[in-house]
C-alpha positions as CSV (number, residue, x, y, z in Angstrom):
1,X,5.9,-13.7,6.0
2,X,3.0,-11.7,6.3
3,X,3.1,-8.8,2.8
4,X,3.6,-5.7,4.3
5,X,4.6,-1.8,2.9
6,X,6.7,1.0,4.0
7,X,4.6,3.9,5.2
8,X,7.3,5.6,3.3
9,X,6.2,3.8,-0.1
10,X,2.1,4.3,0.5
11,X,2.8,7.9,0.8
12,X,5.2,8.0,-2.4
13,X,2.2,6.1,-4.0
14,X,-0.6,8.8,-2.7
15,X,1.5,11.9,-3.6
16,X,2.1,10.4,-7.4
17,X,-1.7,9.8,-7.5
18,X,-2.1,13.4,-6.4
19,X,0.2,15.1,-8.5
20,X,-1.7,13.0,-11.0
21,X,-5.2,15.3,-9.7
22,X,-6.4,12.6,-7.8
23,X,-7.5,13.9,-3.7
24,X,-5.8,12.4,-1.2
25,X,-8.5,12.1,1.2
26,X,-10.9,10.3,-1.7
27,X,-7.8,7.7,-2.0
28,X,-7.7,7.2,1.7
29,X,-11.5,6.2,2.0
30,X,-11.5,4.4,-1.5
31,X,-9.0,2.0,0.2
32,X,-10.0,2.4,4.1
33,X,-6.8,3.6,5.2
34,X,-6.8,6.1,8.0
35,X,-4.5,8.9,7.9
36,X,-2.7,8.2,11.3
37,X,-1.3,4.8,9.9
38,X,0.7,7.1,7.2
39,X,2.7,9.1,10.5
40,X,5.4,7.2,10.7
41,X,7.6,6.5,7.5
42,X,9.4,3.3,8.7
43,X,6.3,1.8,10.1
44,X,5.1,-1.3,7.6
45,X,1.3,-1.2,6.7
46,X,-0.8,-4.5,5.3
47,X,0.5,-5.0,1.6
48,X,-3.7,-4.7,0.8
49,X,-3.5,-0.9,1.3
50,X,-1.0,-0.1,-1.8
51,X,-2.0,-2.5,-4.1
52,X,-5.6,-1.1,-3.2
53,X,-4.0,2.4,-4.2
54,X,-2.8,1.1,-7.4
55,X,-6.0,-0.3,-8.1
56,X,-7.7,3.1,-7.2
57,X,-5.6,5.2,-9.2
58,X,-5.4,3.0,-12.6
59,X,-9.8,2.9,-12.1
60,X,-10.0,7.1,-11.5
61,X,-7.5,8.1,-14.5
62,X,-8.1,5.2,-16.8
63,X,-4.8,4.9,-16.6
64,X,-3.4,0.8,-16.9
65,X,0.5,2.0,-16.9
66,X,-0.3,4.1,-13.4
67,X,2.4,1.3,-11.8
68,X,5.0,1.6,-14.2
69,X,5.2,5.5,-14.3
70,X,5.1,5.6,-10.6
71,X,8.6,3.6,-10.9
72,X,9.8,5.9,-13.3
73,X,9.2,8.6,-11.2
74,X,11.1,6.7,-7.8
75,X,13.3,8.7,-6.1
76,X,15.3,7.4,-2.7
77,X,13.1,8.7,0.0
78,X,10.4,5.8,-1.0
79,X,12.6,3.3,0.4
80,X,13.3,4.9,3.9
81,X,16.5,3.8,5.7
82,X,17.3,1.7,3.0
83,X,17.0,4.4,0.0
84,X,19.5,6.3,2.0
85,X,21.6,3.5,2.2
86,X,21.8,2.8,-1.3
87,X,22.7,5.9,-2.6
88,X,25.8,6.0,-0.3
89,X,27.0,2.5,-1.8
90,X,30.3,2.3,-3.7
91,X,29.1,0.6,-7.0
92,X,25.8,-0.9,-8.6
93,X,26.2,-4.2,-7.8
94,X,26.7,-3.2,-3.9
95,X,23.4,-1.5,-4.0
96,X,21.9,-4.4,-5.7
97,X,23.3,-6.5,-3.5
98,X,21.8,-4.9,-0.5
99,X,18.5,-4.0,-2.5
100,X,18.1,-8.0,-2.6
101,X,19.1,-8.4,1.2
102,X,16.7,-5.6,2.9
103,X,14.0,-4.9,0.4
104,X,11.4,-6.8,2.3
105,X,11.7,-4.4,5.0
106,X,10.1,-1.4,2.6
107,X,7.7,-4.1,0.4
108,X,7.4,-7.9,1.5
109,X,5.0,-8.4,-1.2
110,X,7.7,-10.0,-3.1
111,X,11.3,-9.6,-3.3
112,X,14.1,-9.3,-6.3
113,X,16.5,-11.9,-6.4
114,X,19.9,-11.0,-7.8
115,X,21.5,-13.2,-10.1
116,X,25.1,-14.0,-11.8
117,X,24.8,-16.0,-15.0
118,X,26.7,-17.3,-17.7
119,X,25.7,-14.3,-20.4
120,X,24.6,-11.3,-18.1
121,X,23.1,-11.2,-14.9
122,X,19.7,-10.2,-13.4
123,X,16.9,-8.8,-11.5
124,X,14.6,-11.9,-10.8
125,X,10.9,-11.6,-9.0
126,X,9.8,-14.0,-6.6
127,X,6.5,-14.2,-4.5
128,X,4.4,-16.0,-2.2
129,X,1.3,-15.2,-4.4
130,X,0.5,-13.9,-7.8
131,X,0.8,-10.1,-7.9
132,X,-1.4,-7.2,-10.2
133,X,0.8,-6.1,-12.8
134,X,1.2,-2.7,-11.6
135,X,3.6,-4.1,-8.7
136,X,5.8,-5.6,-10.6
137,X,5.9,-2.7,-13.0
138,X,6.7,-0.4,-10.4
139,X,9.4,-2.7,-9.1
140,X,11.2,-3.0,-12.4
141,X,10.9,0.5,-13.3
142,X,12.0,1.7,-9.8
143,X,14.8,-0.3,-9.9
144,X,16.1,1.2,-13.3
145,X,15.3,4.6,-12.1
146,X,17.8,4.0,-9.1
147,X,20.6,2.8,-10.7
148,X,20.4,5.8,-13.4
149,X,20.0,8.5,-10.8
150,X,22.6,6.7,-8.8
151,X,25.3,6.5,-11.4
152,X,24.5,9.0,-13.1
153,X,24.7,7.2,-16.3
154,X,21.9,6.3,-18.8
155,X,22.1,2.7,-18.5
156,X,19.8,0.4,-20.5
157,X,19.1,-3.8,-19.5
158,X,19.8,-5.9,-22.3
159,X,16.2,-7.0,-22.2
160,X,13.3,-6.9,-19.7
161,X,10.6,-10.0,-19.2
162,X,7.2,-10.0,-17.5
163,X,5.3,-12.9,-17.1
164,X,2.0,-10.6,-17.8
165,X,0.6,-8.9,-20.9
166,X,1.2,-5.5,-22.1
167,X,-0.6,-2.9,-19.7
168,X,-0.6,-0.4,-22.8
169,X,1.4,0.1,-26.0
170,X,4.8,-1.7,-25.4
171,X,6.5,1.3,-27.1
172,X,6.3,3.4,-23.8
173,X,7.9,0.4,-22.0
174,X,10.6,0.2,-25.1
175,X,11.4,3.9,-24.7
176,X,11.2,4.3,-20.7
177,X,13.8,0.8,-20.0
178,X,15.7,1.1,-23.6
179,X,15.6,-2.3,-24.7
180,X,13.4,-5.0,-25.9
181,X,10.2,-6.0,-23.2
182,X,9.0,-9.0,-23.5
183,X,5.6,-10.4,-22.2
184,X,3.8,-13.5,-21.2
185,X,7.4,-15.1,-19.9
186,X,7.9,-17.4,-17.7
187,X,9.3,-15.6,-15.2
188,X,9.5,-11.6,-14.5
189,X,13.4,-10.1,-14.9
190,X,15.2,-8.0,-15.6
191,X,18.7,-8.5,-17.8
192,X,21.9,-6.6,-18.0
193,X,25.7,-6.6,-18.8
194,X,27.5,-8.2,-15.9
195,X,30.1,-4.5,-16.4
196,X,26.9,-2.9,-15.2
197,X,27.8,-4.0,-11.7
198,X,31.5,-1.8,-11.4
199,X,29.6,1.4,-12.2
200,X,30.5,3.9,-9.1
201,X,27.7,5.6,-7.7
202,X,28.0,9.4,-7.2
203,X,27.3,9.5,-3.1
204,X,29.6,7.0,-2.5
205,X,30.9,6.7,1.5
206,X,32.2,3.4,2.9
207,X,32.2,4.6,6.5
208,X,28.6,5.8,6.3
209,X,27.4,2.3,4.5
210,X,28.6,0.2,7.3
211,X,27.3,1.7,9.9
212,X,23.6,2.2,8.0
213,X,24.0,-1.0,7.1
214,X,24.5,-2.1,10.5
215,X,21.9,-0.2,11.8
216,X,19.1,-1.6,9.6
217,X,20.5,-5.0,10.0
218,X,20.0,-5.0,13.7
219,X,15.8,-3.2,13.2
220,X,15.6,-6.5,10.8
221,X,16.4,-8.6,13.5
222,X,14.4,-7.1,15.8
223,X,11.3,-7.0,13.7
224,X,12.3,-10.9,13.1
225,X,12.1,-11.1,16.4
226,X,9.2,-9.1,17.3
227,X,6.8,-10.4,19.9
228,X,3.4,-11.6,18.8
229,X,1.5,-9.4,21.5
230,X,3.0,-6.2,19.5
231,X,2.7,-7.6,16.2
232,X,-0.9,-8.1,16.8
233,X,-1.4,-4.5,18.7
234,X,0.2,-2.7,15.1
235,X,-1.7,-4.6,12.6
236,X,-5.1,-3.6,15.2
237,X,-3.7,0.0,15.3
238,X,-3.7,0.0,11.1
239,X,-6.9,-2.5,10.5
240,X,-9.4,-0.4,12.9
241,X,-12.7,0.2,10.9
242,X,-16.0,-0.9,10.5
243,X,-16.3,-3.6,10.7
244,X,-14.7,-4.4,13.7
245,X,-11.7,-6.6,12.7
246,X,-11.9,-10.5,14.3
247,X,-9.7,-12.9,15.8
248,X,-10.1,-14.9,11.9
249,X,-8.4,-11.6,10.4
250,X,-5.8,-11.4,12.9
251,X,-4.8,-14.6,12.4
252,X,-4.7,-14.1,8.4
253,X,-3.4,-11.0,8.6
254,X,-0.3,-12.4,11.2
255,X,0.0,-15.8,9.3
256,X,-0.5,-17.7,12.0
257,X,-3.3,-20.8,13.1
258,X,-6.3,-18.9,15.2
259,X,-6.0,-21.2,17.9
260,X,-2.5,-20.7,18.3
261,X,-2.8,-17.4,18.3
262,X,-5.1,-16.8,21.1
263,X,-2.7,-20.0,22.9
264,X,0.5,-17.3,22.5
265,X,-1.5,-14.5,23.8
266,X,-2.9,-16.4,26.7
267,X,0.8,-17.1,27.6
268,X,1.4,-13.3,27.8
269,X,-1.5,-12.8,30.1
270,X,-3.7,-11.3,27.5
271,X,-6.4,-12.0,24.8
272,X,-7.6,-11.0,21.3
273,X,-10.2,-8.6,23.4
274,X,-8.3,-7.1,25.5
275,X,-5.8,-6.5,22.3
276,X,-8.5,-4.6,20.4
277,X,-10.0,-2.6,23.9
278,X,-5.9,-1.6,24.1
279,X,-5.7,-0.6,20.4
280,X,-9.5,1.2,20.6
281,X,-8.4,3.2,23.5
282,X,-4.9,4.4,22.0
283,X,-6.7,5.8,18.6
284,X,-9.6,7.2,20.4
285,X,-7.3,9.8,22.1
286,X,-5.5,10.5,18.9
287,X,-8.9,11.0,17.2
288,X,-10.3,12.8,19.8
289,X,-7.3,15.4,19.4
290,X,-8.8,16.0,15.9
291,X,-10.9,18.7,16.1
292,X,-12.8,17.8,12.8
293,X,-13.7,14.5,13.8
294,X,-17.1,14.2,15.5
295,X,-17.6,11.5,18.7
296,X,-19.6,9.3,16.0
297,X,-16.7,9.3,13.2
298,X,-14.7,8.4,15.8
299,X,-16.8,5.5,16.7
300,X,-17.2,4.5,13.2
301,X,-13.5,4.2,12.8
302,X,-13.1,2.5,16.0
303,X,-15.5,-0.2,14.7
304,X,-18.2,0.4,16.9
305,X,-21.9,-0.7,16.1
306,X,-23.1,2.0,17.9
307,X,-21.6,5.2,19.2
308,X,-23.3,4.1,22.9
309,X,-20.8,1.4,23.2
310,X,-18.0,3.9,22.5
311,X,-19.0,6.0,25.1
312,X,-19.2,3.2,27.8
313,X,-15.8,2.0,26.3
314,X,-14.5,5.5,26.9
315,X,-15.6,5.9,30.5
316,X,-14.3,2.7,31.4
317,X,-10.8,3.8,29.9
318,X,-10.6,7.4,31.3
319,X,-13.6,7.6,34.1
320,X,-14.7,10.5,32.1
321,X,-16.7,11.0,28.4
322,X,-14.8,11.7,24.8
323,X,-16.5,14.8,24.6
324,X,-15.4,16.0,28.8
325,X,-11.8,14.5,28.0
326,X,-11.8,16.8,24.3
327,X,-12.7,20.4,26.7
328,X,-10.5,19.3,28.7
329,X,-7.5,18.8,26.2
330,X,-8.3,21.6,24.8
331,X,-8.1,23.9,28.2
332,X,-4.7,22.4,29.0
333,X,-3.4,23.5,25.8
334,X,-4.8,27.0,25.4
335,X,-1.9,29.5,26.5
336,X,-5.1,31.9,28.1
């Protein structure tokens, strides 16, 4: 599976990092993220962009233990449908339980897997790849920040492991999870008592589990299920820039072999091209409705050598120029 993020998440991330006095628009350039990918909360955004965040933030405020406060600081709303979920489970271990089962929907960058064993049971991270030690900080954090909020009780793990170093003085990771951390494991987890998992969270409503539960089962499915055509068409709509992204990212980005990519798309009719003309001409009328973007930023983001070729582009799309089709706009709209 490809790593992806909740919108909902990267926004979390970018208003910690300004609360922290960082400006949001110097974090949105530092990792080439375009505002209009952050519009919709549910939407799922390439993996690269957060952990580009992270890396952003930690170099600005000198700040290692930026990942680990952020999951201090995690409140429902990060998690989207799912956050909402959880808080309206009966116990802990339910929310754990579907934490584990729909957590890839808000960050496939790894996943925790819950497990029962002899002495206590646990938190476990697994991943496809190695991960900067701000993700999994976050992760564990959030996690323990949850299941406080949610219980309302000051629980502590009987012990926490990372498989990295200390980010800064293991005293503030003592202090913020309440137990022994240890580092350089074998494995990243997090341990508690087994009696954890009977705790009854404060929200609690059956009826309005199920049918969340339900709900977001069946938006799993379907993004399981989604077509390749409209996987490829959002990934182009959040990768636009300069340079203009290639069939070779596509195919790294989607997880899939280039030539049978461009075989899938030639089944529906369509090609790699004519993706990126579709995905140029939906952001150009989004930009163009931004009054402080000029035709040439809106070329550059569109991946455009030259701002000519957007203006040919343009015509060919609308029979008119971004500049006549902007007036234009703009007269329909004024009430005068």
């Amino acid at each position: 599976m490809h790593a992806t993020v909740a919108v909902s998440l990267v926004s979390a991330l970018l208003d910690h990092l300004e609360n922290a006095g960082l400006e949001r628009a110097a974090l949105l350039h530092a990792c080439g993220l375009e505002p209009a990918a952050l519009v919709l909360p549910q939407r799922c955004i390439d993996a690269a962009y957060y952990e580009q965040l992270l890396w952003a933030g930690i170099a600005r405020l000198h700040n290692p233990l930026i990942g680990l406060e952020f999951g201090m600081d995690a409140q429902p709303g990060r998690w989207g449908r799912l956050g909402f979920l959880l808080r309206h489970c009966a116990t802990l271990g339910e929310a754990l339980a579907y934490q584990a089962r729909f957590a890839h929907l808000v960050n496939a960058i790894g996943e925790g897997r819950f497990v029962e064993r002899t002495d206590d049971v646990a938190i476990e991270w697994h991943g496809p790849r190695p991960v900067m030690p701000a993700v999994l900080e976050e992760a564990f954090a959030a996690w323990l920040n949850f299941a406080r909020w949610a219980s309302g009780h000051d629980a502590s793990p009987l012990r926490v492991e990372f498989e990295h170093r200390a980010q800064g003085d293991p005293a503030i990771y003592r202090h913020f999870f309440g137990c022994d951390v240890h580092f350089g494991c074998s494995a990243s987890r997090i341990c508690f008592d087994a009696a954890l998992l009977a705790l009854p969270l404060r929200g609690a409503d059956a009826q309005l589990t199920a049918y969340m539960s339900a709900e977001i089962d069946q938006s799993a499915r379907r993004v399981a299920s989604q077509d390749i055509v409209d996987q490829l068409q959002n990934w182009l709509l959040a990768s636009l820039g300069m340079p203009a992204p290639t069939l070779a990212d596509a195919a790294a980005a989607l997880q899939i072999n280039e030539r049978t990519l461009q075989q899938r798309l030639n089944s529906r009719d369509t090609s790699f091209r004519k993706s990126l003309d579709a995905a140029r001409h939906t952001l150009a009328l989004r930009y163009l409705g931004d009054a402080g973007l000029s035709v040439g930023d809106i070329s550059h983001r569109l991946g455009f050598s030259e701002q000519s070729a957007f203006q040919r582009a343009f015509k060919r799309w609308t029979a008119t120029t971004p500049l006549a089709w902007r007036r234009q706009r703009y007269r329909q709209s004024d009430p005068a």
